[in-house]
C-alpha positions in Angstrom: -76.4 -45.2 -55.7 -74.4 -46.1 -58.4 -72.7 -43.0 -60.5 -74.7 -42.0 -64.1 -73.4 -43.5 -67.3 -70.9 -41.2 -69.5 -72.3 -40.1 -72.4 -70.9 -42.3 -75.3 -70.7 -40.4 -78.4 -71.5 -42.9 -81.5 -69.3 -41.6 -84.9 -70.6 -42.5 -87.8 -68.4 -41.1 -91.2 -71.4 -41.8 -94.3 -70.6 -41.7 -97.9 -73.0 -42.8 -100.3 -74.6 -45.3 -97.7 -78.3 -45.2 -98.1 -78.6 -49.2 -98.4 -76.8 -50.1 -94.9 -77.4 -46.8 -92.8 -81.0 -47.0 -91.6 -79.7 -50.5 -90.3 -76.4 -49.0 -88.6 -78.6 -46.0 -87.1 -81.5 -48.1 -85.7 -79.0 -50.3 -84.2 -76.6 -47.4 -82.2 -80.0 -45.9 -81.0 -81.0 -48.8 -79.4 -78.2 -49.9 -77.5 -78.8 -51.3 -74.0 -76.5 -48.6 -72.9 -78.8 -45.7 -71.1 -76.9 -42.5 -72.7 -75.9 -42.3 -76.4 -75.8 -39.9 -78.6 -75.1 -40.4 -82.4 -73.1 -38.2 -84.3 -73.4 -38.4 -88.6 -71.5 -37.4 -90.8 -72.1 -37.0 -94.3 -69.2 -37.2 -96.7 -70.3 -35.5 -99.6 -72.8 -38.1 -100.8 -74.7 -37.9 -103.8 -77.4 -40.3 -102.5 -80.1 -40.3 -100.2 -77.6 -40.4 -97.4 -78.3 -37.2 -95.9 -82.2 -37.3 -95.6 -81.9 -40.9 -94.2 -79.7 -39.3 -91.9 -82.3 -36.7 -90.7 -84.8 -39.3 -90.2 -83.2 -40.1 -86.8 -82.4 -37.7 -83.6 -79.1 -37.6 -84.2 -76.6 -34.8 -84.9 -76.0 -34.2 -88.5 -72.6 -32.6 -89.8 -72.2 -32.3 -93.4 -68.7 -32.2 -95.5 -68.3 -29.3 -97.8 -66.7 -32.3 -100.0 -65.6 -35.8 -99.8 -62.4 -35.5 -97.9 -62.6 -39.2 -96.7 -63.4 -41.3 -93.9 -60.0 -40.1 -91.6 -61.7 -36.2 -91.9 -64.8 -37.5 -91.2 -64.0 -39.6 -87.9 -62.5 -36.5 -87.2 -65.4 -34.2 -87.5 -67.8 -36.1 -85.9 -65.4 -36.2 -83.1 -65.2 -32.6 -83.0 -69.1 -32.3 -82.8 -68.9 -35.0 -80.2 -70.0 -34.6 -76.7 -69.6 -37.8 -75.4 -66.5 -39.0 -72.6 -66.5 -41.9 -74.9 -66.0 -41.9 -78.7 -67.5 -44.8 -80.6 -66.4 -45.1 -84.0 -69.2 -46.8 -86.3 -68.7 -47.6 -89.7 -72.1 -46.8 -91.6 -72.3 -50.6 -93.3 -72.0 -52.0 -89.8 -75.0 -52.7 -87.4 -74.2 -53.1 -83.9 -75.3 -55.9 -81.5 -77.3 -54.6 -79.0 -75.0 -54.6 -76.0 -72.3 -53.7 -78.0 -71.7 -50.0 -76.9 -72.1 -51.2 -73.1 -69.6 -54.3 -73.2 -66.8 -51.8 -74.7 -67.5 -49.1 -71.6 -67.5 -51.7 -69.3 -64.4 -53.4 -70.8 -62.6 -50.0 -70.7 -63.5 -49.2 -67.0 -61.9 -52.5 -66.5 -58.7 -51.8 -67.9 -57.4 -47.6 -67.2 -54.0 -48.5 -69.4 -56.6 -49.6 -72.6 -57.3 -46.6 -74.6 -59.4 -48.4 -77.5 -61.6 -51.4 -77.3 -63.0 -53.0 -80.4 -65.2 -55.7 -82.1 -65.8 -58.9 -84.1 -67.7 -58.9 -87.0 -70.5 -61.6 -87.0 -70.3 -64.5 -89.4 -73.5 -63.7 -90.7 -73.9 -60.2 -93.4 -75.9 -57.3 -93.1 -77.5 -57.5 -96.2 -76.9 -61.4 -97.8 -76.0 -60.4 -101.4 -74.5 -64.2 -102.2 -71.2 -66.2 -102.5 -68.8 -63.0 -102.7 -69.7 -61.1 -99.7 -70.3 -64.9 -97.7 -66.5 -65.5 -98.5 -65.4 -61.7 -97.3 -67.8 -62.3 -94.2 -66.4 -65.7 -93.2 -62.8 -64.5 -93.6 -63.1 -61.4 -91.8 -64.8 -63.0 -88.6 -62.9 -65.8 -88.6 -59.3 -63.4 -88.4 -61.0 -60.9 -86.0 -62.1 -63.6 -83.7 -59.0 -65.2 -83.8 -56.8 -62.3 -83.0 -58.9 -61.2 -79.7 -57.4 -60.3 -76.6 -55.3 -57.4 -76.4 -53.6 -56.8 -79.8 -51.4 -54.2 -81.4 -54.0 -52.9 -84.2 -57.1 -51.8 -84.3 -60.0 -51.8 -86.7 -62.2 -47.9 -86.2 -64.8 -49.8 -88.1 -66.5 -50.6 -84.4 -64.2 -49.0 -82.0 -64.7 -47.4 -78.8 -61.9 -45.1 -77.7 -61.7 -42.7 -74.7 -62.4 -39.1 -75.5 -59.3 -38.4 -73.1 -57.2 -40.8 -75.2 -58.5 -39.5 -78.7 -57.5 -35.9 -77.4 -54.2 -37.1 -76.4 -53.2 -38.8 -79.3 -54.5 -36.5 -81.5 -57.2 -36.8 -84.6 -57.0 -39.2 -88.0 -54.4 -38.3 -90.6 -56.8 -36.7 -92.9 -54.4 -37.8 -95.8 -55.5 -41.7 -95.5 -58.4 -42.8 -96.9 -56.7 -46.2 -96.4 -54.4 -48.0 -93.6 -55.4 -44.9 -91.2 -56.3 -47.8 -88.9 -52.7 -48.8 -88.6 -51.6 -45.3 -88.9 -53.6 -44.6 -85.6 -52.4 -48.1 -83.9 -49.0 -47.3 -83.9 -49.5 -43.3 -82.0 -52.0 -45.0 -79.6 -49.4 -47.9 -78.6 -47.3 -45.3 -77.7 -48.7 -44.9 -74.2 -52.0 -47.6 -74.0 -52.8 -50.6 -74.3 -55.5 -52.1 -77.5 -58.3 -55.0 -77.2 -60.1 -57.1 -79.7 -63.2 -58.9 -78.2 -65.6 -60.7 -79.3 -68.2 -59.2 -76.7 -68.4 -56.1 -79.2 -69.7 -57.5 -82.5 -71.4 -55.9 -85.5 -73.2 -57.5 -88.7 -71.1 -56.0 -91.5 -72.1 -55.7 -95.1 -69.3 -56.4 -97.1 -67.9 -56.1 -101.2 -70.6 -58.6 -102.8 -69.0 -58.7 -106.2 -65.4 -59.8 -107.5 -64.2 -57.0 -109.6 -65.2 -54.4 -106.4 -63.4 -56.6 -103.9 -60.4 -57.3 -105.8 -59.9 -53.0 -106.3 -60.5 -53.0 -102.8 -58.2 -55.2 -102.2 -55.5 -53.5 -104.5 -56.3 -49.9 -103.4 -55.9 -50.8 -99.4 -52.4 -52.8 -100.0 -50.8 -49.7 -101.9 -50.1 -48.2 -98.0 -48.1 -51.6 -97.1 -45.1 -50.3 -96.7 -46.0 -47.7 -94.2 -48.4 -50.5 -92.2 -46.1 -53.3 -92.2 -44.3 -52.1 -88.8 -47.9 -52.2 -87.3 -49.1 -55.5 -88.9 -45.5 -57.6 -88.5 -45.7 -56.8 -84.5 -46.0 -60.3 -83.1 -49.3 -59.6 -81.0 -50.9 -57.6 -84.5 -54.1 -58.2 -86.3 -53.1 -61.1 -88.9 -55.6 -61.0 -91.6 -53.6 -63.0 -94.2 -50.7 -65.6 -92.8 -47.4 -65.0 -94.3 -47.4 -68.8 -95.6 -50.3 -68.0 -97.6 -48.8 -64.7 -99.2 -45.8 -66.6 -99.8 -47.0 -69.1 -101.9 -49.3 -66.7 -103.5 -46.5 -65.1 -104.6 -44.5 -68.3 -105.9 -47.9 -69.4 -107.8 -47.6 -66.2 -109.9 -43.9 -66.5 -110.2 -44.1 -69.6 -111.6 -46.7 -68.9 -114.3 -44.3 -67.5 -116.4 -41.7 -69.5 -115.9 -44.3 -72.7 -117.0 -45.3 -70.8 -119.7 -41.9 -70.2 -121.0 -40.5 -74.0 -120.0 -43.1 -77.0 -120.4 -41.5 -79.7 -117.6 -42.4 -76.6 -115.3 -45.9 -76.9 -116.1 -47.3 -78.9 -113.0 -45.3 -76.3 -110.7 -48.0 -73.5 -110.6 -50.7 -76.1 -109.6 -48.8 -77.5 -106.9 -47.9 -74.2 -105.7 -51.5 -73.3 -105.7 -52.4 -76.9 -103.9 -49.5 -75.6 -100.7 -51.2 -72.1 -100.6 -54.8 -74.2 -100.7 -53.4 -75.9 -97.4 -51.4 -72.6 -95.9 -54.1 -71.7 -93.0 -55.7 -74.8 -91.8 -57.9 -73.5 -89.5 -59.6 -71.6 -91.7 -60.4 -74.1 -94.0 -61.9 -76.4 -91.3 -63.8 -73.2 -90.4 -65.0 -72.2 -93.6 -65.6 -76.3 -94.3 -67.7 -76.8 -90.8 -69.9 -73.8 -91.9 -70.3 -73.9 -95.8 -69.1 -77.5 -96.8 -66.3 -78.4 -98.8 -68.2 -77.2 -102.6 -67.6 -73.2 -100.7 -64.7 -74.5 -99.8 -63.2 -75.1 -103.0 -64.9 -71.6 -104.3 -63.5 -70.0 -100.9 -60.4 -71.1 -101.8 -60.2 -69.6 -105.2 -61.2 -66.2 -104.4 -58.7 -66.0 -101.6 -56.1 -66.7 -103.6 -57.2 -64.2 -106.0 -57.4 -61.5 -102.8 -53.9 -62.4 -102.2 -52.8 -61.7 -105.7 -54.6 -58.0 -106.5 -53.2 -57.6 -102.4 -49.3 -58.0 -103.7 -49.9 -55.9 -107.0 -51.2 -53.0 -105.3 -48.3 -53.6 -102.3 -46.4 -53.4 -105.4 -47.4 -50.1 -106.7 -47.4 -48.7 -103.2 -43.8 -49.5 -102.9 -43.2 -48.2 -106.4 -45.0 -44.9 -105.8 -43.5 -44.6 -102.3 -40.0 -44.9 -103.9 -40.2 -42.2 -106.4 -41.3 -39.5 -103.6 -42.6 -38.7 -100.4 -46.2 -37.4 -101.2 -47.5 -40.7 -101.4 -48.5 -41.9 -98.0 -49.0 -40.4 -94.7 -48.4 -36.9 -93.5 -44.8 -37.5 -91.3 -43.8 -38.3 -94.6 -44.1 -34.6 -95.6 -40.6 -32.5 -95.2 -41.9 -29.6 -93.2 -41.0 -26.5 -95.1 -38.3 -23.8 -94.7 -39.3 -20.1 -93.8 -37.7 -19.9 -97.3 -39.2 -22.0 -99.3 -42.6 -20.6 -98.1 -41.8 -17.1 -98.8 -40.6 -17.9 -102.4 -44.1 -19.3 -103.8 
């Protein structure tokens, strides 16, 4: 007789979410896994969030206010029962076996203490060329990083309730880069897989202005990521030869602008960052053809641009002092400092 199934707890942080959550709820209760439970938990929304929350039989904690997805994870683990944690971001739906592949591929494997997915190349919700660029990109560098890998995504993430207790909860400061944060504690002592047996259909920014602040807001935390993201075995979401010639193209507008022979130097420059990852332009051409190709192109140079402006703030901001960015950036106080307010 084989032993029962640990419970898996599913943890699913929800702010504002009513258009993707009945999707990412029906789709954690009906795992081929025998025992899940599903944990919510409601960030403060101002939607319907919380009464499409209640239309499932799952356990409901609300957030006196938003405090962020970090506090959230956190508090859903805390009303977690489960021996396994599952964290579910609320615009994601999960394949069916998705919960059992990552139980199965951490009972493989005692030194792994998280096991995430790939998002599928095709969107939750299909709201047109934006989101189908975001999509495409973000399946195409998740599937390409899999194996075991120094960073990992909470977005669908299935961690050890052992491990989570060991390395300890979120920073609650984040609302950004948290993934890396926690990457960097967990490779401490275990080990971190990508595969593609764990998948999710994701709904993604589906318009340009949105994406690009995304985009901006996430980079400002660079500086604090980058020892995560430059390991050699880390999640590469953008290549470095792309960045770099991202960032010659908008060096050299300027200096075109302000001496004509340099004027075909900007579009050439643009033409080597065009050709910077060529796998994913034959993958992005085999799916979409090369007209999305051409648009792909575009607004992934433009994701690289608001990416380096915001790394740019961050390293600004960082600079000037330390409470911008995580919390071991925070000088603990003195007995005498704290008796003097």
């Amino acid at each position: 007789m084989s032993p029962p199934s640990p419970l898996v707890s599913v943890v699913v942080p929800a702010h504002n979410c009513e258009k993707t959550l009945r999707a990412c709820l029906s789709s954690a209760l009906s795992q081929t896994y025998p025992t899940v439970e599903v944990v919510v938990v409601d960030d403060a929304s101002t939607d319907g969030t919380r009464e499409i929350a209640r239309e499932f039989p799952c356990t409901l904690v609300a957030q006196p206010y938003n405090m962020g997805v970090s506090a959230a994870r956190n508090a859903g683990a805390a009303a977690a029962r489960g021996a396994v944690l599952f964290f579910l971001d609320s615009d994601v739906a999960l394949a069916p076996d998705a919960v059992a592949n990552a139980v199965r591929l951490l009972g493989e494997d005692p030194r792994c203490g998280c096991v995430y997915g790939v998002y599928a190349k095709e969107p939750l919700v299909d709201d047109g060329p934006v989101e189908t660029y975001r999509t495409l990109r973000m399946h195409h560098a998740l599937l390409r990083g899999a194996g075991l890998t120094a960073t990992a995504v909470f977005a669908l993430a299935a961690v050890p309730r052992a491990v989570f207790d060991e390395v300890g909860p979120f920073d609650a400061r984040l609302r950004s880069a948290e993934d890396d944060d926690y990457s960097e504690r967990l490779l401490a002592r275990h080990r971190i897989r990508l595969s593609p047996q764990v998948s999710g259909r994701h709904d993604e920014a589906d318009r340009l202005l949105p994406l690009l602040a995304e985009q901006y807001r996430r980079s400002r935390l660079l500086r604090f990521s980058a020892r995560n993201r430059m390991r050699p075995d880390a999640l590469k979401i953008n290549r470095m030869a792309g960045v770099l010639t991202t960032a010659l193209t908008l060096a050299a507008v300027p200096l075109a602008l302000a001496w004509p022979p340099a004027l075909p130097l900007p579009a050439v420059l643009f033409a080597a960052f065009a050709v910077s990852d060529p796998p994913l332009t034959r993958f992005v051409l085999r799916e979409k053809g090369p007209a999305f190709l051409a648009y792909f192109t575009a607004l992934h140079f433009l994701t690289h641009a608001a990416q380096l402006f915001g790394a740019a703030e961050g390293l600004a901001r960082s600079a000037a002092g330390s409470s911008f960015g995580p919390s071991r950036r925070l000088a603990p106080r003195s007995p005498q400092s704290s008796k003097g307010r």
